[in-house]
Gaussian input, Z-matrix of N, CA and C with variables (Angstrom, degrees):
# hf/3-21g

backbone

0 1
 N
 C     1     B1
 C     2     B2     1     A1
 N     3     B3     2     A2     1     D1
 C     4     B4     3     A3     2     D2
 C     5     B5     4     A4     3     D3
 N     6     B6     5     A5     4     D4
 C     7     B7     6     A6     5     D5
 C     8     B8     7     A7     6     D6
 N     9     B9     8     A8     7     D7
 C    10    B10     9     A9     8     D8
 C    11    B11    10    A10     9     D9
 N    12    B12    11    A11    10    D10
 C    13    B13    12    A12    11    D11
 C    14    B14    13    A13    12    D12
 N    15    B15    14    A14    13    D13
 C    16    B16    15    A15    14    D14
 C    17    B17    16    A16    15    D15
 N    18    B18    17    A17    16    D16
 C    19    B19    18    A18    17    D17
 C    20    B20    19    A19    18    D18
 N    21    B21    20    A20    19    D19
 C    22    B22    21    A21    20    D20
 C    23    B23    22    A22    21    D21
 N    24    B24    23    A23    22    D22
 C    25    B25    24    A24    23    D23
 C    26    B26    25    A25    24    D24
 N    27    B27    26    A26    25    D25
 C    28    B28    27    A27    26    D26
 C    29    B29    28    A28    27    D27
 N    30    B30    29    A29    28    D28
 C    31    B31    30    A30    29    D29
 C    32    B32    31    A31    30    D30
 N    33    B33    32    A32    31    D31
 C    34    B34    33    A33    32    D32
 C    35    B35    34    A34    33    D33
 N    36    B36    35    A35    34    D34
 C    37    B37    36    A36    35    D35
 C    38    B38    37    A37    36    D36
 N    39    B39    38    A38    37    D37
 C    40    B40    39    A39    38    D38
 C    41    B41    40    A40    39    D39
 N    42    B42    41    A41    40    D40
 C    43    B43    42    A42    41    D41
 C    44    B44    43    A43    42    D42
 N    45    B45    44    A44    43    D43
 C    46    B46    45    A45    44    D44
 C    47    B47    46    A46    45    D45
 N    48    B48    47    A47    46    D46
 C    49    B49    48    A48    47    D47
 C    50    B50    49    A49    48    D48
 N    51    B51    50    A50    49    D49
 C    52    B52    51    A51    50    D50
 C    53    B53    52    A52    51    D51
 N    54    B54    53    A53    52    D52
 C    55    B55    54    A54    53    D53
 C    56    B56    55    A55    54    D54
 N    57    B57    56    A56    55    D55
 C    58    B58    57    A57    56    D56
 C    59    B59    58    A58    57    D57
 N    60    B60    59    A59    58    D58
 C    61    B61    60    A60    59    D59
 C    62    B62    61    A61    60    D60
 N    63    B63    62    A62    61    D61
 C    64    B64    63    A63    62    D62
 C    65    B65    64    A64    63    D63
 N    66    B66    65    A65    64    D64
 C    67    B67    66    A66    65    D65
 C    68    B68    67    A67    66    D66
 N    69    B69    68    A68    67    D67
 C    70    B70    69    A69    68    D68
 C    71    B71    70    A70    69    D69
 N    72    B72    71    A71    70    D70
 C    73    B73    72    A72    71    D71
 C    74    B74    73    A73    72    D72
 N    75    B75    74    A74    73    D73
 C    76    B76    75    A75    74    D74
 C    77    B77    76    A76    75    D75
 N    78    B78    77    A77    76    D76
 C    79    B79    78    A78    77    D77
 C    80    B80    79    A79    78    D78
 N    81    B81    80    A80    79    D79
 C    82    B82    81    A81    80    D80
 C    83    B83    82    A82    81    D81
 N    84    B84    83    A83    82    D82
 C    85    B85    84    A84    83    D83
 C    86    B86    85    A85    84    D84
 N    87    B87    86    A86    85    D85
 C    88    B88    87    A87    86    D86
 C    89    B89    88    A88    87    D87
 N    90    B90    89    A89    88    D88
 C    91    B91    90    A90    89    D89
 C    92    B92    91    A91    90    D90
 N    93    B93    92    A92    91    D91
 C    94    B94    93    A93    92    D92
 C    95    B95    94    A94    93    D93
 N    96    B96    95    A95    94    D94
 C    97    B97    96    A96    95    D95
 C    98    B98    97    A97    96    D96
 N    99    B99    98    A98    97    D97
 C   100   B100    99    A99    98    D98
 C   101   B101   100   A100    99    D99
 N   102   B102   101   A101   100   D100
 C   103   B103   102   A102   101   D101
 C   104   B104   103   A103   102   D102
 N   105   B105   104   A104   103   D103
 C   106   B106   105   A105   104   D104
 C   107   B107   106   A106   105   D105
 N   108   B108   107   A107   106   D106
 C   109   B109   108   A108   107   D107
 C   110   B110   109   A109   108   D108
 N   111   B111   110   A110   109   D109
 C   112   B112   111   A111   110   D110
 C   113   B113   112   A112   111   D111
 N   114   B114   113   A113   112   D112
 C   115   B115   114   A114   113   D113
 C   116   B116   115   A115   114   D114
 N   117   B117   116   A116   115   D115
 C   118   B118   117   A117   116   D116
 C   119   B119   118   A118   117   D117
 N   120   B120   119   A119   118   D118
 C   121   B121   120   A120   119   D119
 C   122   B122   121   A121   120   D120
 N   123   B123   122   A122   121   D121
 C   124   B124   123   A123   122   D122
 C   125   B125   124   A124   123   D123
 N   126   B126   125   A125   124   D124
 C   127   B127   126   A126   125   D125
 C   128   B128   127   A127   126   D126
 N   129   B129   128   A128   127   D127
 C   130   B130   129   A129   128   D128
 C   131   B131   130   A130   129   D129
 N   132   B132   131   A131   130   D130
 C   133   B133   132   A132   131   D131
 C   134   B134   133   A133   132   D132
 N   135   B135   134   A134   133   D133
 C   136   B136   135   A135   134   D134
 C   137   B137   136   A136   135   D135
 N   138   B138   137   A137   136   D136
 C   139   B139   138   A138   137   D137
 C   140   B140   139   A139   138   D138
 N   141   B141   140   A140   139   D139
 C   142   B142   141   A141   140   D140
 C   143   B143   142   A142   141   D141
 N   144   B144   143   A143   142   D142
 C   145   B145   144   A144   143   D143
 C   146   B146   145   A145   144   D144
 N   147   B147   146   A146   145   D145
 C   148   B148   147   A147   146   D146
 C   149   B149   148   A148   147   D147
 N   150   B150   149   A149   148   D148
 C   151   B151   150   A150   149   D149
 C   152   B152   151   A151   150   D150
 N   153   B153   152   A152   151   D151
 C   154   B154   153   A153   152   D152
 C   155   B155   154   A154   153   D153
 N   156   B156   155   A155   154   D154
 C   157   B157   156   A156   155   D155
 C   158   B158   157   A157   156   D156
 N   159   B159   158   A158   157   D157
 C   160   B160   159   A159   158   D158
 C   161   B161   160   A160   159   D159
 N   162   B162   161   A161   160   D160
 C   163   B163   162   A162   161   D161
 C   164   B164   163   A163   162   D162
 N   165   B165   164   A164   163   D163
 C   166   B166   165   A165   164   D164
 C   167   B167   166   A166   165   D165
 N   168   B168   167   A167   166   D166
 C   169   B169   168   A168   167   D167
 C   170   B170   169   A169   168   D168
 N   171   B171   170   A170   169   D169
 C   172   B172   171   A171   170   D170
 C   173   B173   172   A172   171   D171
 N   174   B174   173   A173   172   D172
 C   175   B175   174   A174   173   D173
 C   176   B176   175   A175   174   D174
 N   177   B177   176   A176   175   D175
 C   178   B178   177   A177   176   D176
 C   179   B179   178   A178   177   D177
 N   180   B180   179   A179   178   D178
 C   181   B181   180   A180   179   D179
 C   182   B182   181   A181   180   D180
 N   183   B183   182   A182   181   D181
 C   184   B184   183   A183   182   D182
 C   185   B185   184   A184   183   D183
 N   186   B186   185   A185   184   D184
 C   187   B187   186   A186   185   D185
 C   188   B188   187   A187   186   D186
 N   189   B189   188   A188   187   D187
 C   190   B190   189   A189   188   D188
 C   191   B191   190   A190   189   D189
 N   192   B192   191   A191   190   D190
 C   193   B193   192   A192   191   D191
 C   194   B194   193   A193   192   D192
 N   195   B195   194   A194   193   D193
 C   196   B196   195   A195   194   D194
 C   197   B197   196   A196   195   D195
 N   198   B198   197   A197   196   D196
 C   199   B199   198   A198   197   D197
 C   200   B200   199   A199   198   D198
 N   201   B201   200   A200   199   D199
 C   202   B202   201   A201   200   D200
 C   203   B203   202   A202   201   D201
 N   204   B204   203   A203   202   D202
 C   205   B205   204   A204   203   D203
 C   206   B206   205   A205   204   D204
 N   207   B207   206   A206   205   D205
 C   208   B208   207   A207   206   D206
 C   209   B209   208   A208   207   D207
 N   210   B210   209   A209   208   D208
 C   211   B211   210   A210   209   D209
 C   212   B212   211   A211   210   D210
 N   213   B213   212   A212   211   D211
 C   214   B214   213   A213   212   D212
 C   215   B215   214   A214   213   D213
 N   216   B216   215   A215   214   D214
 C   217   B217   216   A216   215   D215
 C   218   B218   217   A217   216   D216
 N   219   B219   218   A218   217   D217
 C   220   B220   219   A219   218   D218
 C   221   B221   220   A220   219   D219
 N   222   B222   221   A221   220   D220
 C   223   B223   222   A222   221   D221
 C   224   B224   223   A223   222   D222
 N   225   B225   224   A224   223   D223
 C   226   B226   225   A225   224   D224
 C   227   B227   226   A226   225   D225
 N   228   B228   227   A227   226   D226
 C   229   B229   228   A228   227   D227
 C   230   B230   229   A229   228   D228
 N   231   B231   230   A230   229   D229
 C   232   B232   231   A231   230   D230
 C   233   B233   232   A232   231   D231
 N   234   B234   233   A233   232   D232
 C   235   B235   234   A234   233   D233
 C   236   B236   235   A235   234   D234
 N   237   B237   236   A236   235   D235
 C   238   B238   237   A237   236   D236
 C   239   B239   238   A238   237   D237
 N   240   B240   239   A239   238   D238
 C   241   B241   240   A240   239   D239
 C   242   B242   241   A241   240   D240
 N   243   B243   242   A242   241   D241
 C   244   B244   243   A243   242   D242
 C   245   B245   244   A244   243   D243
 N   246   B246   245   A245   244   D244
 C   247   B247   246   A246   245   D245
 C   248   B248   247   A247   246   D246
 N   249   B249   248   A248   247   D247
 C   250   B250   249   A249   248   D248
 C   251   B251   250   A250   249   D249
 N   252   B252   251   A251   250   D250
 C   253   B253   252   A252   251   D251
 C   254   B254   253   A253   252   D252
 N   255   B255   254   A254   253   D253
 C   256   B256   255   A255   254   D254
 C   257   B257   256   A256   255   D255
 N   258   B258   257   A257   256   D256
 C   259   B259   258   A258   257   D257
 C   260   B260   259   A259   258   D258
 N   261   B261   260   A260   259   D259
 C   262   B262   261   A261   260   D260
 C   263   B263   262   A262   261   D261
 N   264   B264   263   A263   262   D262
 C   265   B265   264   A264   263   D263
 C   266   B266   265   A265   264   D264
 N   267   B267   266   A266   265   D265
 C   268   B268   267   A267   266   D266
 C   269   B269   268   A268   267   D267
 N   270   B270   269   A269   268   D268
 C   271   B271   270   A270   269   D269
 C   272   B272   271   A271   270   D270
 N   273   B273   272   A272   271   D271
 C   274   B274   273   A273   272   D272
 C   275   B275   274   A274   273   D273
 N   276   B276   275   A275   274   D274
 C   277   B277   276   A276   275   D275
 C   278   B278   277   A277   276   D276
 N   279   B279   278   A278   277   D277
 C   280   B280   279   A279   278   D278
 C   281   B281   280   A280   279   D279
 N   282   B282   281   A281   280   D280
 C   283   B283   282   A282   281   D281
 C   284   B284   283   A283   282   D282
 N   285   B285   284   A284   283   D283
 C   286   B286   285   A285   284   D284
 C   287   B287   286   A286   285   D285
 N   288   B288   287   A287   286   D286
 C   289   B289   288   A288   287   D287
 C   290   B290   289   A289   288   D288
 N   291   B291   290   A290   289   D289
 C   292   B292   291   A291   290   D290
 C   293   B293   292   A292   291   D291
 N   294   B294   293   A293   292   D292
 C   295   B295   294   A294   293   D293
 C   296   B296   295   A295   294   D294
 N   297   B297   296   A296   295   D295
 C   298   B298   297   A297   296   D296
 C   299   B299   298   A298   297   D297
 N   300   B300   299   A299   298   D298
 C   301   B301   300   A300   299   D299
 C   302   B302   301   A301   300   D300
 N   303   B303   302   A302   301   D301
 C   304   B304   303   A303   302   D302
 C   305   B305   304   A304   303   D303
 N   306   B306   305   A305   304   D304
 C   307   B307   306   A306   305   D305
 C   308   B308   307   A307   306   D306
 N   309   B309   308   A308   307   D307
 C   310   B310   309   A309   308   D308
 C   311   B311   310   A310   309   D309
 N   312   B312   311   A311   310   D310
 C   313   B313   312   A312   311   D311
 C   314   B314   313   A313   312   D312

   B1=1.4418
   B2=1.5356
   B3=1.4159
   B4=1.4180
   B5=1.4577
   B6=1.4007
   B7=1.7408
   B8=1.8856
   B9=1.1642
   B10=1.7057
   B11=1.6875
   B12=1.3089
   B13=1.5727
   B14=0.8162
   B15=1.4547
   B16=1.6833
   B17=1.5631
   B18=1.0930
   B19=1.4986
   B20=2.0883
   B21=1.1505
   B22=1.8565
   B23=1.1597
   B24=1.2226
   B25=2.0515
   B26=1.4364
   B27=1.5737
   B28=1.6884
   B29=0.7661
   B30=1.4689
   B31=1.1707
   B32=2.1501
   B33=1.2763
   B34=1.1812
   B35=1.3294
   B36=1.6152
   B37=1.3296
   B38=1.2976
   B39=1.2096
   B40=1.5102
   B41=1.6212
   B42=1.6045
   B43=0.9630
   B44=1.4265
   B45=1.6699
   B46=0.9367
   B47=1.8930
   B48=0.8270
   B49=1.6358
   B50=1.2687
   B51=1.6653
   B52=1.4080
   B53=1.3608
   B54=1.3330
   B55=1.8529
   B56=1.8604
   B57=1.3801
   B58=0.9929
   B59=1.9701
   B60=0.9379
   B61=1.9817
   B62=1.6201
   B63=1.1800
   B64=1.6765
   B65=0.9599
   B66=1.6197
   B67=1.3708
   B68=1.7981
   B69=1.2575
   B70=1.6005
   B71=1.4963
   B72=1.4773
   B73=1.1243
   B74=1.8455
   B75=1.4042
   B76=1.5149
   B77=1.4891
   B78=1.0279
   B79=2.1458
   B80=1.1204
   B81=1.4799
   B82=2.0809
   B83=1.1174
   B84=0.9925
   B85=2.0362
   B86=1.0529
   B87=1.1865
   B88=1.4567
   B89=1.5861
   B90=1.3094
   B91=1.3200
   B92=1.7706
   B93=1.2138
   B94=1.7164
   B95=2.2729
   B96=0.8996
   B97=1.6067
   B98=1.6671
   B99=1.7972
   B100=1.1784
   B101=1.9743
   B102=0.9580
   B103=1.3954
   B104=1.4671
   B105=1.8203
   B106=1.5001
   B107=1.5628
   B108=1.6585
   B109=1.2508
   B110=1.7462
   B111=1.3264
   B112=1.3606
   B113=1.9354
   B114=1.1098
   B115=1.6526
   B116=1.8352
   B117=1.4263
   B118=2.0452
   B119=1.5107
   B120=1.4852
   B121=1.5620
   B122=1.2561
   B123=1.0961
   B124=1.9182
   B125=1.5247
   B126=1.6403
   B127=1.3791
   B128=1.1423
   B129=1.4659
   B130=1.5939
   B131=1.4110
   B132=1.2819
   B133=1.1967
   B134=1.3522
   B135=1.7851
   B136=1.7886
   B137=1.1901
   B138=1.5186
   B139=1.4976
   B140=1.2879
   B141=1.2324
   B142=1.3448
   B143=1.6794
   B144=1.8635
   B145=0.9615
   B146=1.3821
   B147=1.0315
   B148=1.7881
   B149=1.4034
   B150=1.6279
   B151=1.8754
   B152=1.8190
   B153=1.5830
   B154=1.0510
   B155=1.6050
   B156=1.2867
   B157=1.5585
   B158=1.1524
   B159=1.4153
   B160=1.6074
   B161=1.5833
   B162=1.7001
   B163=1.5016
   B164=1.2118
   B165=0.9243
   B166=1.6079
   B167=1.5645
   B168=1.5568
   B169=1.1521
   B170=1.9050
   B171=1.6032
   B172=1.8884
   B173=1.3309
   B174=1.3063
   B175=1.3719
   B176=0.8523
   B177=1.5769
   B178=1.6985
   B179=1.0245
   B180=2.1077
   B181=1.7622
   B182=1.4096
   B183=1.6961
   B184=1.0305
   B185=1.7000
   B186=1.0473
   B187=1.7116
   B188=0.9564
   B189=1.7570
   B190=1.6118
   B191=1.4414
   B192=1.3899
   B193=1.3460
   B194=1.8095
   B195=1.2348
   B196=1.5863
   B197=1.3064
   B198=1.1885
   B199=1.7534
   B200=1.3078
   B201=1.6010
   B202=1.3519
   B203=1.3277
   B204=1.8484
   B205=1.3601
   B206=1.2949
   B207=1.1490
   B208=1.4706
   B209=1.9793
   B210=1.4977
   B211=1.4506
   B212=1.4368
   B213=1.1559
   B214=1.0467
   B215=1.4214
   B216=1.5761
   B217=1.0882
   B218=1.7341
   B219=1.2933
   B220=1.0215
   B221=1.9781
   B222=1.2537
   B223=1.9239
   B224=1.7180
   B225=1.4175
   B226=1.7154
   B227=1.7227
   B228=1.0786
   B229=1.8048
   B230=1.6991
   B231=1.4401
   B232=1.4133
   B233=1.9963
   B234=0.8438
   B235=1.2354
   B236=1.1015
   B237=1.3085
   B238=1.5944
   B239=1.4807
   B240=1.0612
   B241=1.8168
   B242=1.1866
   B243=1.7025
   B244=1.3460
   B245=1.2134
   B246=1.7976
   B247=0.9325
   B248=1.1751
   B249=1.2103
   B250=1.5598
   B251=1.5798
   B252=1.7798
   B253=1.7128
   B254=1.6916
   B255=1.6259
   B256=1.3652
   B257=1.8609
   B258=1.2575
   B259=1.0180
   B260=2.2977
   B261=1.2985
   B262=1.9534
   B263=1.3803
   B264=1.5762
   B265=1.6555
   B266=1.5220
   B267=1.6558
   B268=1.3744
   B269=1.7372
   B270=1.6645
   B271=1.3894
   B272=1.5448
   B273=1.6434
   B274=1.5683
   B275=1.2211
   B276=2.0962
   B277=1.4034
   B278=1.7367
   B279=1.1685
   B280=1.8996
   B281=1.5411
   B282=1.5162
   B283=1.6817
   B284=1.7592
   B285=1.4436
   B286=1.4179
   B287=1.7424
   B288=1.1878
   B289=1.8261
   B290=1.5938
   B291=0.8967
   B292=2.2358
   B293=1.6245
   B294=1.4425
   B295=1.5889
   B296=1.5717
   B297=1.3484
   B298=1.9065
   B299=1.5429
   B300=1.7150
   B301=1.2200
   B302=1.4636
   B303=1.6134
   B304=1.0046
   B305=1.5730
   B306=1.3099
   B307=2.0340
   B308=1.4469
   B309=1.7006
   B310=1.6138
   B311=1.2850
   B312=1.4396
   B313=1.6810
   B314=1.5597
   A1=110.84
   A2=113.77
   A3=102.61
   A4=100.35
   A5=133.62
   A6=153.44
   A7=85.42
   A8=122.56
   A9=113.45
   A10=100.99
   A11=115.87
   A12=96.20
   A13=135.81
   A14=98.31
   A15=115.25
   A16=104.63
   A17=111.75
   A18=118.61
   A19=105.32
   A20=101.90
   A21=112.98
   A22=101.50
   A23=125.30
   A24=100.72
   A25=106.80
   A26=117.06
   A27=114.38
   A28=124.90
   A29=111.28
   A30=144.38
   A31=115.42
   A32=104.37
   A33=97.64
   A34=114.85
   A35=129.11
   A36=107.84
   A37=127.37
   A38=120.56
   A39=127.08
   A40=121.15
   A41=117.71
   A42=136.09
   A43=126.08
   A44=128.03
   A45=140.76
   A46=125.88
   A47=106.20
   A48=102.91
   A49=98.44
   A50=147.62
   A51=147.17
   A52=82.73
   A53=88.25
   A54=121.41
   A55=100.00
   A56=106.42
   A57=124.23
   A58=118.64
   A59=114.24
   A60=90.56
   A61=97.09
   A62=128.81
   A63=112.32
   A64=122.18
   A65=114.72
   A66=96.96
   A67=111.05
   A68=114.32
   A69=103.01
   A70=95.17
   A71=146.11
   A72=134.53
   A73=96.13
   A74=104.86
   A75=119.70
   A76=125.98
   A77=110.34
   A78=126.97
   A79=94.82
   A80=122.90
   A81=131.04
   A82=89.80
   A83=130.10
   A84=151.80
   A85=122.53
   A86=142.45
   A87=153.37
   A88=93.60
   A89=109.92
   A90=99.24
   A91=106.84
   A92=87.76
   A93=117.79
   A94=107.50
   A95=107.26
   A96=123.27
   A97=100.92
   A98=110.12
   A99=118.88
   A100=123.18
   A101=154.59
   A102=144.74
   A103=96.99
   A104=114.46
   A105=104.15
   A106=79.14
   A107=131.36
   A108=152.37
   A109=109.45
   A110=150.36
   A111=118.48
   A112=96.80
   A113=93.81
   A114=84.46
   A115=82.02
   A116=84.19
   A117=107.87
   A118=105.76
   A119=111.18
   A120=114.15
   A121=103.24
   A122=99.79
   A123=99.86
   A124=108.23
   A125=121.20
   A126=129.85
   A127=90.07
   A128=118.28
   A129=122.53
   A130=117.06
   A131=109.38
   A132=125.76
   A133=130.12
   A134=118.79
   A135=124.20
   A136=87.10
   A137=129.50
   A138=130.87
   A139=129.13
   A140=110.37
   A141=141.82
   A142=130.41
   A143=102.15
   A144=105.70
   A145=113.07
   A146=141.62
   A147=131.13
   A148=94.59
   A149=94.61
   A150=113.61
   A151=83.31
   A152=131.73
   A153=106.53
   A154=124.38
   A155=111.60
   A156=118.23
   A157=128.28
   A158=130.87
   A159=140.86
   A160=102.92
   A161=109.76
   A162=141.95
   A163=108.00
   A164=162.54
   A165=143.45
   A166=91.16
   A167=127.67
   A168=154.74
   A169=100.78
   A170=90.60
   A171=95.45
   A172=113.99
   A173=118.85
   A174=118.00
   A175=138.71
   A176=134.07
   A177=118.43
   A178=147.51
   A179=94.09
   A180=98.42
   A181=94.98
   A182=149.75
   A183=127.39
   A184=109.26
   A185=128.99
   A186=128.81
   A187=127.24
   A188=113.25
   A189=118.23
   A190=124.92
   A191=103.00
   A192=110.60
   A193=90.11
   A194=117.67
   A195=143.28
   A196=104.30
   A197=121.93
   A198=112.37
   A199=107.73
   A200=113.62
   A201=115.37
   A202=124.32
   A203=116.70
   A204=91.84
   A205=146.09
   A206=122.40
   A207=159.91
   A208=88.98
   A209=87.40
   A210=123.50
   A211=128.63
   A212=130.91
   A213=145.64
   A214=120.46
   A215=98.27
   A216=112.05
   A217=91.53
   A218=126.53
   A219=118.44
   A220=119.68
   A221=94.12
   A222=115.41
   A223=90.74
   A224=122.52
   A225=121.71
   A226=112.79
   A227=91.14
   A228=99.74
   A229=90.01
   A230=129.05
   A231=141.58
   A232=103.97
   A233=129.56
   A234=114.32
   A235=114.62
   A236=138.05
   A237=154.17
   A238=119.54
   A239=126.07
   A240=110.14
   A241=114.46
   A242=107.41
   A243=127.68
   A244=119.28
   A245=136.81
   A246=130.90
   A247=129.97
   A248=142.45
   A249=122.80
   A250=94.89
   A251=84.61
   A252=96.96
   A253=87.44
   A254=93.83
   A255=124.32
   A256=99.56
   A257=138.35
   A258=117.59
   A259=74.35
   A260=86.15
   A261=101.32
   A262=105.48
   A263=122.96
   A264=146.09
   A265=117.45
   A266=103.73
   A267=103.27
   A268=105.86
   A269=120.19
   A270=111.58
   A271=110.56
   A272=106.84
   A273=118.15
   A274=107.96
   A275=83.51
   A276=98.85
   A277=117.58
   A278=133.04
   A279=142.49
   A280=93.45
   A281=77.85
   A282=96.18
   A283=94.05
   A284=100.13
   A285=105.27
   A286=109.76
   A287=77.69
   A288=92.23
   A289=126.28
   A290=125.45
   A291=120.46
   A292=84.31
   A293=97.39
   A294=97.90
   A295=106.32
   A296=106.30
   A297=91.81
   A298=96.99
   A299=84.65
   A300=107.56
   A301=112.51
   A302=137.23
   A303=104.17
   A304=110.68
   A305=105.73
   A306=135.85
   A307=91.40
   A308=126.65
   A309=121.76
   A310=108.62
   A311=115.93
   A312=100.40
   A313=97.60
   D1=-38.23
   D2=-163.40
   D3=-87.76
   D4=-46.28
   D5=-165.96
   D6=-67.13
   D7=-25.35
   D8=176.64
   D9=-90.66
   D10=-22.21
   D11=168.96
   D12=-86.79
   D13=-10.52
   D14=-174.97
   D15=-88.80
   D16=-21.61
   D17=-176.52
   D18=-76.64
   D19=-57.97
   D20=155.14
   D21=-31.91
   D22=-59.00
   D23=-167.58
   D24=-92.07
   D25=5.59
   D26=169.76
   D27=79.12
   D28=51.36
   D29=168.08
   D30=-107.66
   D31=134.61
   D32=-173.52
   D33=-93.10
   D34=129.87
   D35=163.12
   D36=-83.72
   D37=153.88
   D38=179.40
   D39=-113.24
   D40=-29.70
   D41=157.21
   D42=-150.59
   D43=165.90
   D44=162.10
   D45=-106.34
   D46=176.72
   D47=-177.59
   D48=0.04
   D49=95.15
   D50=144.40
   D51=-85.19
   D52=149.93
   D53=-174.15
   D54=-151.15
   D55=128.51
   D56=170.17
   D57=-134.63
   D58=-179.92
   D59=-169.67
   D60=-85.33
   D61=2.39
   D62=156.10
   D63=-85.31
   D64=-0.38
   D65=-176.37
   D66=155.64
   D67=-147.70
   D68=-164.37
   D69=-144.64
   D70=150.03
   D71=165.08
   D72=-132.54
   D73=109.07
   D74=161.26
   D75=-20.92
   D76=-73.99
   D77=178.62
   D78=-125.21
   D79=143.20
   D80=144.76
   D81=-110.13
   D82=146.81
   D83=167.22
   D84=-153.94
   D85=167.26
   D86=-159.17
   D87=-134.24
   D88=133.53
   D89=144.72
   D90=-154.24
   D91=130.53
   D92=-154.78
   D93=57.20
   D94=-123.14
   D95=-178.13
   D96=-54.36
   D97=-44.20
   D98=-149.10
   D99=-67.35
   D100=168.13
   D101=170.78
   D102=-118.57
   D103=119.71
   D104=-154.31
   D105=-113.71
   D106=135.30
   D107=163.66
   D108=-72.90
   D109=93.88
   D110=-163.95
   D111=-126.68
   D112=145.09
   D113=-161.53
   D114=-129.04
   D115=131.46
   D116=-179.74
   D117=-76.52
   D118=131.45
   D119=162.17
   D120=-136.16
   D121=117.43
   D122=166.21
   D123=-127.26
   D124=159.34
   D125=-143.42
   D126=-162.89
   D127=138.95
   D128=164.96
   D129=-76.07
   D130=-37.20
   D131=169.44
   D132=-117.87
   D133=-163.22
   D134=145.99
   D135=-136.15
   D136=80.67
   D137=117.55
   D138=-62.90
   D139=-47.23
   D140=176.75
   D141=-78.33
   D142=-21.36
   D143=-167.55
   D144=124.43
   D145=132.94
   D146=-172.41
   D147=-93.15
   D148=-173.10
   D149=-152.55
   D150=-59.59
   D151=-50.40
   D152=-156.41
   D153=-76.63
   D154=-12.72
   D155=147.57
   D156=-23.15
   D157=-25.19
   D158=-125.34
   D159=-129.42
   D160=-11.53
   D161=175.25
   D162=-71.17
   D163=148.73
   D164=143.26
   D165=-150.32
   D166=-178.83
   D167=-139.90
   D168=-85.76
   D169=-35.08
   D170=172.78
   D171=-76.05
   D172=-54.38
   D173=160.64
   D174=-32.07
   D175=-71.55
   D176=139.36
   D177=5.73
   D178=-69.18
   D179=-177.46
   D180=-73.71
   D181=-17.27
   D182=-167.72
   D183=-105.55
   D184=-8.16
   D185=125.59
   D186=-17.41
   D187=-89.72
   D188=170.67
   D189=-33.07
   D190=-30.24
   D191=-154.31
   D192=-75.86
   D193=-72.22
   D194=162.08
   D195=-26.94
   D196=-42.03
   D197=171.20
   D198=-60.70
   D199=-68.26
   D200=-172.52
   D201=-34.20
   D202=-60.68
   D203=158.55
   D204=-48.98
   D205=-22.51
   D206=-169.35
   D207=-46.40
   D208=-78.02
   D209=152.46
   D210=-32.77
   D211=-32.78
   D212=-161.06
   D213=-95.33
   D214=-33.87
   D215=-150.42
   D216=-116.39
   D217=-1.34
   D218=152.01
   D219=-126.58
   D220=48.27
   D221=162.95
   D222=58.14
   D223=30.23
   D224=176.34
   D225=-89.90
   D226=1.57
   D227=-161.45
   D228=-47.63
   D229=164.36
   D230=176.76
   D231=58.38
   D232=7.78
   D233=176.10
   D234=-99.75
   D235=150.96
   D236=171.29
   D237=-14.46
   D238=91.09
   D239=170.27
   D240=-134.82
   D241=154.73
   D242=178.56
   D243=-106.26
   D244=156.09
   D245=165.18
   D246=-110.52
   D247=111.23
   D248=-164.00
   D249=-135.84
   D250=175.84
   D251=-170.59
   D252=-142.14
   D253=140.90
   D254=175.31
   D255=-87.44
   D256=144.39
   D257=-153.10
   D258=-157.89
   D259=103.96
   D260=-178.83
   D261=-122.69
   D262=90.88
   D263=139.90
   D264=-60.49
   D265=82.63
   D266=178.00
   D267=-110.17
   D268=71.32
   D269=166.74
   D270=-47.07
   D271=134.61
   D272=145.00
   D273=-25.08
   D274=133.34
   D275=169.66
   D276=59.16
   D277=10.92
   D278=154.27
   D279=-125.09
   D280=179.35
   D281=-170.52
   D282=-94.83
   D283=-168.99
   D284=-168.65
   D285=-110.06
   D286=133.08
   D287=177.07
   D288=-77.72
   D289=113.02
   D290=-155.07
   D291=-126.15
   D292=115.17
   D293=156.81
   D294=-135.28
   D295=147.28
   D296=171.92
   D297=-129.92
   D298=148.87
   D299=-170.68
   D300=-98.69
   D301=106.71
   D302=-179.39
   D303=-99.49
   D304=164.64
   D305=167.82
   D306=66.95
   D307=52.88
   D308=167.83
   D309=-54.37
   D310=-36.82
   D311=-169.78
   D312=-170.77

């Protein structure tokens, strides 16, 4: 769902779930020059807080971190990147809400 929306606004994917031992990176995509990082949150609700709640200060540093190899590991180190978040509100019983956010952090 989310790597098909991202593909709609023309964006390329490059990967899905990459997993390395720091960690996991959701979507890699390009869009134009850029290397876009996009990390999935979906939430049944905001009782708790919605998908972007689910971000906090560890998350991040352990993103970046997971990109870089990401990066690393294909000789990209110093080039352009973005970070964005796919942001999926599917309350019970409705359909699901997909927005992406791009360059959250």
């Amino acid at each position: 769902m989310a790597a098909e929306l991202l593909e709609r606004a023309g964006l390329v994917v490059l990967d899905r779930n990459w997993r390395c031992p720091r960690g996991e990176l959701d979507v890699v995509a390009t869009d134009g020059e850029l290397v876009v990082f996009c990390e999935v949150k979906a939430r049944s609700g905001v009782d708790y807080g919605g998908p972007l709640g689910a971000i906090g200060p560890d998350k991040v540093a352990r993103l970046r971190s997971v990109a870089r190899a990401w990066l690393a590991e294909r000789d990209l180190v110093g080039c352009r990147v973005r970070f964005d978040v796919v942001s999926v509100l599917w309350p019970p019983g409705e359909g699901a809400r997909v927005e992406h956010l791009p360059g959250v952090f």
